[in-house]
N, C-alpha and C positions, 0 to 999 in steps of 0.2 A: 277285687277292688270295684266297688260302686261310682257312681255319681249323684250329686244329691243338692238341692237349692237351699240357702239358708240364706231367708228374707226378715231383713232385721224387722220393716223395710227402711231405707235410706230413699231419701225423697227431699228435694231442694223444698224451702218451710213453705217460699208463697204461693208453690201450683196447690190448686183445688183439692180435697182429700177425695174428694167421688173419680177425680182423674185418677191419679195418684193408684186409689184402688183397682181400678180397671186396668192399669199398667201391672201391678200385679198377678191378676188373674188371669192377666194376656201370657205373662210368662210363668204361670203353673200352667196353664194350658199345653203351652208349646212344650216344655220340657214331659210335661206326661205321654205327648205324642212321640218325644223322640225317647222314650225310654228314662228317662231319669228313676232313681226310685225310690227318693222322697227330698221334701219342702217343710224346711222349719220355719215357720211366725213368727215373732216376736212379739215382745211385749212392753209398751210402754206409755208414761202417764203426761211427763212435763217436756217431757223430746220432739222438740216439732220433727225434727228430720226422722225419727222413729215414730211414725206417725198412726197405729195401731195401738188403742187399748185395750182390746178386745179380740185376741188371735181364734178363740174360739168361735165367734161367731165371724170372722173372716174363713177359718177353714171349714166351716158348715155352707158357706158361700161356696168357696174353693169344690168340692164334695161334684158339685154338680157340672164342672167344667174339666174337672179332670174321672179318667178310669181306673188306672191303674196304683201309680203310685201311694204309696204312704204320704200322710199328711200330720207334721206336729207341731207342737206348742212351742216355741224357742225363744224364751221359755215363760211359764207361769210364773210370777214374784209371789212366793204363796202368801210371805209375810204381810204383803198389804187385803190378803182376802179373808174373807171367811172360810174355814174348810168345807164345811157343811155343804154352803152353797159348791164352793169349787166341786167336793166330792158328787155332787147332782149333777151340775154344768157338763163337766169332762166324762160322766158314765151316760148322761144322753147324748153328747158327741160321739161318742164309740159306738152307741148304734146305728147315729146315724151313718155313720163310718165304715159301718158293718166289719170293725178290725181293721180296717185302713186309717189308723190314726195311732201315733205316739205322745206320750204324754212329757213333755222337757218342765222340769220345774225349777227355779232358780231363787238368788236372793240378793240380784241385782238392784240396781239403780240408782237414784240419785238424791243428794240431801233436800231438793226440794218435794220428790212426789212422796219421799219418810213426812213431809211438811203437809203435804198437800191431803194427806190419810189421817194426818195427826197422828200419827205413830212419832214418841219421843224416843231416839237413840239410845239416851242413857238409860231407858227401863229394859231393852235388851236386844242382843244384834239379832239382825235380819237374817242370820243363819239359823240362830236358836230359836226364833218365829218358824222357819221355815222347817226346820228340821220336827219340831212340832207338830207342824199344819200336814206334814204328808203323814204321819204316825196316826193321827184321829182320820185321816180320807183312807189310810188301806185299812185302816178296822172298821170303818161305814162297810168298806168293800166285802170284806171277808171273815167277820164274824158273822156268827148265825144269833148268837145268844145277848140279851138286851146287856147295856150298860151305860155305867155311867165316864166321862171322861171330863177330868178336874186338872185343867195346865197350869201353867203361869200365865199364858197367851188367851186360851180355847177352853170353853168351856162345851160340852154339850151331851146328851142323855138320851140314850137309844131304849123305846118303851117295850113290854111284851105287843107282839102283835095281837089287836081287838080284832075281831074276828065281825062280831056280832054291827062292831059302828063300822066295818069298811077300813080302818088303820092300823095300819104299818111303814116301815120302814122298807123300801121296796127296790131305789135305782139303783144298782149294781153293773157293774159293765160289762160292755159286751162281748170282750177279751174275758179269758177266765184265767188268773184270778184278778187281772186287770191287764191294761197295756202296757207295754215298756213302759219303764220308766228310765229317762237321761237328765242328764244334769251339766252344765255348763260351768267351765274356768276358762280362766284368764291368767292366775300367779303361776309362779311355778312348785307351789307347796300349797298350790287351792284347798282348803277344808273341802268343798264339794266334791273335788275329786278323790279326797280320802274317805268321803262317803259313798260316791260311787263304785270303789272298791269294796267296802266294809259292804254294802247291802247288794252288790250283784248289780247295779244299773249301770246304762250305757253311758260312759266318757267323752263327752263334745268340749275341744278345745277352740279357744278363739282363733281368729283369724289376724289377731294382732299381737301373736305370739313368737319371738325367736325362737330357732329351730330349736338351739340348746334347752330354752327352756320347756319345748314342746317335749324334748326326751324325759325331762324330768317331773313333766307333767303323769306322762305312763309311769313313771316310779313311783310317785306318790298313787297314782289306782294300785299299782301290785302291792303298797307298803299296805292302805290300805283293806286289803282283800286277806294280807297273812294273819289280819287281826281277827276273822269268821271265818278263814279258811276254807275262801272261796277261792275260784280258778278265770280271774280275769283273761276274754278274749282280745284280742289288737281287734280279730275283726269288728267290733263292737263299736270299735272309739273312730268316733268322727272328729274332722280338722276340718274348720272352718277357712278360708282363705280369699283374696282376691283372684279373679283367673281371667282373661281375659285371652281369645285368642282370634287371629287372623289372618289372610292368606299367605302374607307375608310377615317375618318377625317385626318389622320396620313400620308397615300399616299397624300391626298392632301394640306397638310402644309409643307408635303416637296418639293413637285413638285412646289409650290408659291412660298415657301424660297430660293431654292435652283435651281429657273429655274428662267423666265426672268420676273417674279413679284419682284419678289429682284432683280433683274440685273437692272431692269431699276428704280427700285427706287433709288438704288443707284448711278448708272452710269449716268442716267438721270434728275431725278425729283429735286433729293438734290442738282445737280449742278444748275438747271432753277432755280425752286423755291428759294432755297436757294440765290440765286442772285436777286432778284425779289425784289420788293416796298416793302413785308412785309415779309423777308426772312424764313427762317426756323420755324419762328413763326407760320405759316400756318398749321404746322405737331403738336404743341404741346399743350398736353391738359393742362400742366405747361408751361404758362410763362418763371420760372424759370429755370428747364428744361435742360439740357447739349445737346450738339449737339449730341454728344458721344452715347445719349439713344433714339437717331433717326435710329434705322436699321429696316428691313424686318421684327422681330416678335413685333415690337411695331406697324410696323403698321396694321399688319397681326390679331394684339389684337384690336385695336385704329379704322382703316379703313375698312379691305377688309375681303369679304363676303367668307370664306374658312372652306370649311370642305366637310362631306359626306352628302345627298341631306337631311337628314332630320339637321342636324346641320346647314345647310344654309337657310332652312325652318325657324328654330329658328332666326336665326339672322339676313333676310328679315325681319320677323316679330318684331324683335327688334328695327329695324330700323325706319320701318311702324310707329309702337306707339311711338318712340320719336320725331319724327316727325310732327306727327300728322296728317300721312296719305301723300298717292302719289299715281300715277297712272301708269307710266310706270319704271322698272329699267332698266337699260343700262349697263351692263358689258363692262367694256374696253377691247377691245383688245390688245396683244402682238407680239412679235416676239418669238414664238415656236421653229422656224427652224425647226431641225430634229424630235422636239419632238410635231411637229403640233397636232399627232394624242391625245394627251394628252388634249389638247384641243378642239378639235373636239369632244372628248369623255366628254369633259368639257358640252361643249354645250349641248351634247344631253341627257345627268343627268338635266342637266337648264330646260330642253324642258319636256321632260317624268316624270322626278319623283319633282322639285323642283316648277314647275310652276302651276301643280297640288295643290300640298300642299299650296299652297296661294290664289289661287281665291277667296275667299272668300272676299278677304280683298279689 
C-alpha cells in the first residue's frame, strides 16, 4: 500500500490564485519529504474552486521543489485539446521529469467549459473526443512510419522526415513507449474504467464514491480487461478519498467538521454534485434518503478517512477488505488557509505512524 496526494486543487474562489498556488507547492514539497510517492493535478477551465488550467505547467513548477516522488495529470480533458499539441506538451514534460511524471487523462467536466471551447454536445460525447485524442497522441508516440489520421474529431498528417530542410517529427517521451497512462471514474459502470481495463491503464476512483460502488468499480476494470485479455492489478488502482488525521480522534473530527472538509462539502460538492446527471444520489447509502441528512458527519461516517493514526488505520483497513484490495490511497487536498499547519501535521501522522500501520496490505 502506498500513499499518494490528489490535488484537484480545491481552494475557497476569492483567495489569490499566486497564494493558492504556493499553498500547493508547499504541500508537494512537504509530502515528497515525508515520502509520499505521487501527486495528481487536476484540471480545470470554468471551476473557480478547481482553480488550475494547466496541470502541466503547474507540475513543471512542482519538478523543482520536490525529488522523489512521481508527479501527474488528474486528469487531462483531452476532448477540449488538441492532441497534436497535448502529444508535444506531455512528451516535453516527461523529460523534463526525467520519468517522474504520469500521464491521467479524462473526459470530465462541465456544460459550461463544453460552452467555453465551443465544443457542441450533440456532435459527440466527450468520451468519444477523448477516446480519439489518446489513439492519434500514442501513434505521435510510437509509430516510426509517416501518416495520415482522418477522425470525426482530429485530423492530422505525419510527413516523411526531410532530412536536407532540418524536418521531422521528433518529441517522443521520455518513458518508452510512453508513461503510464490512468484514467479517472466516478459511476459505478464508468466507460473509463472499462477502458482502462480493455487497454491495460491504471484505474483512479473518486473520492466521492460509495464503498459498494467502489467494488464495482474494479468489476467493471476486470469486465473490461476480459475483452483484450488482459491481467488487471488492484495494485494499480488508486482511491481517491478525504483523510484527515490528528492526535486525538476528537481533535480531528472537529478540525474535518468544522474546518474546510465541511466547508467545501457544503459550499462546494452539494452544489456540483448535487446539480450533476446523478444528483445528490451520489452521497446516499438510501435512495430514499432526505437531502436535509446530507451534512459533514454523514459523510465523515459514510466517506472520509478521520480520526487519530491508529482509528484511520482501522478504517484504511476497512476500506481495503470491502473493496477487495487497492494499491495506492490518495487523500484530497483542501484549502487550510491559516490553519495549513493542521494539515501539514495531517500529512506527517499519514507518513510516520498511519502508512506504517498498513503495509502489509
Amino acid at each position: 500500500m502506498k500513499l499518494g496526494i490528489f490535488s484537484m486543487p480545491l481552494h475557497v474562489p476569492d483567495q489569490p490564485h499566486s497564494e493558492t498556488y504556493d499553498e500547493d507547492l508547499a504541500t508537494l514539497a512537504l509530502a515528497d519529504k515525508l515520502g509520499f510517492s505521487e501527486a495528481w493535478i487536476g484540471e480545470h477551465f470554468t471551476l473557480p474552486w478547481e482553480n488550475i488550467p494547466a496541470p502541466d505547467i503547474f507540475i513543471a513548477r512542482a519538478l523543482g521543489v520536490t525529488e522523489q516522488m512521481a508527479l501527474g495529470t488528474g486528469v487531462v480533458n483531452l476532448h477540449y485539446h488538441n492532441p497534436v499539441m497535448v502529444a508535444h506538451r506531455i512528451a516535453m514534460l516527461d523529460h523534463l521529469a526525467k520519468g517522474r511524471f504520469y500521464f491521467g487523462i479524462g473526459a470530465g467536466g462541465s456544460p459550461e467549459e463544453s460552452g467555453v471551447f465551443g465544443i457542441d454536445a450533440d456532435s459527440g460525447s466527450p468520451r468519444d473526443r477523448m477516446n480519439e485524442s489518446i489513439d492519434l497522441i500514442l501513434r505521435l508516440w510510437t509509430e516510426d512510419e509517416p501518416f495520415e489520421y482522418t477522425g470525426q474529431y482530429f485530423n492530422s498528417k505525419v510527413y516523411e522526415p526531410m532530412p536536407d530542410r532540418r524536418l521531422s517529427f521528433h518529441m517522443r517521451p521520455y518513458q518508452k513507449p510512453h508513461p503510464p497512462i490512468a484514467v479517472a471514474g466516478t459511476s459505478p459502470r464508468s466507460e473509463t474504467l472499462m477502458a482502462a481495463g480493455e487497454k491495460g491503464w491504471w484505474p483512479m476512483s473518486s473520492g466521492n464514491g460509495l464503498r459498494d460502488k467502489l467494488k464495482s468499480q474494479w468489476d467493471t476494470v476486470e469486465e473490461g480487461a476480459v475483452k483484450t485479455g488482459k491481467r488487471p492489478s488492484r495494485r494499480d488502482w488508486r482511491i481517491a478519498r478525504e483523510v484527515h488525521v490528528a492526535d486525538s480522534s476528537e481533535k480531528a473530527r472537529d478540525e474535518a467538521i468544522n474546518g474546510p472538509l465541511g466547508k467545501s462539502f457544503k459550499d462546494y460538492w452539494m452544489y456540483l454534485i448535487g446539480n450533476g446527471p446523478r444528483g445528490t444520489a451520489t452521497f446516499k447509502t438510501d435512495p430514499d434518503m432526505p437531502d436535509e441528512e446530507l451534512t459533514p458527519e454523514y459523510m465523515m461516517k459514510n466517506f472520509w478517512i478521520v480520526g487519530d493514526p491508529n482509528e484511520c488505520i482501522e478504517q484504511i483497513r476497512d476500506l481495503y477488505d470491502s473493496v477487495g484490495g487497492f494499491g495506492v490511497l490518495l487523500p484530497q487536498t483542501n484549502d487550510w488557509g491559516r490553519d495549513t499547519s493542521k494539515w501539514h501535521h495531517s500529512m506527517e501522522l499519514m507518513a510516520t505512524e498511519v502508512l506504517p500501520g498498513i503495509q502489509d496490505l
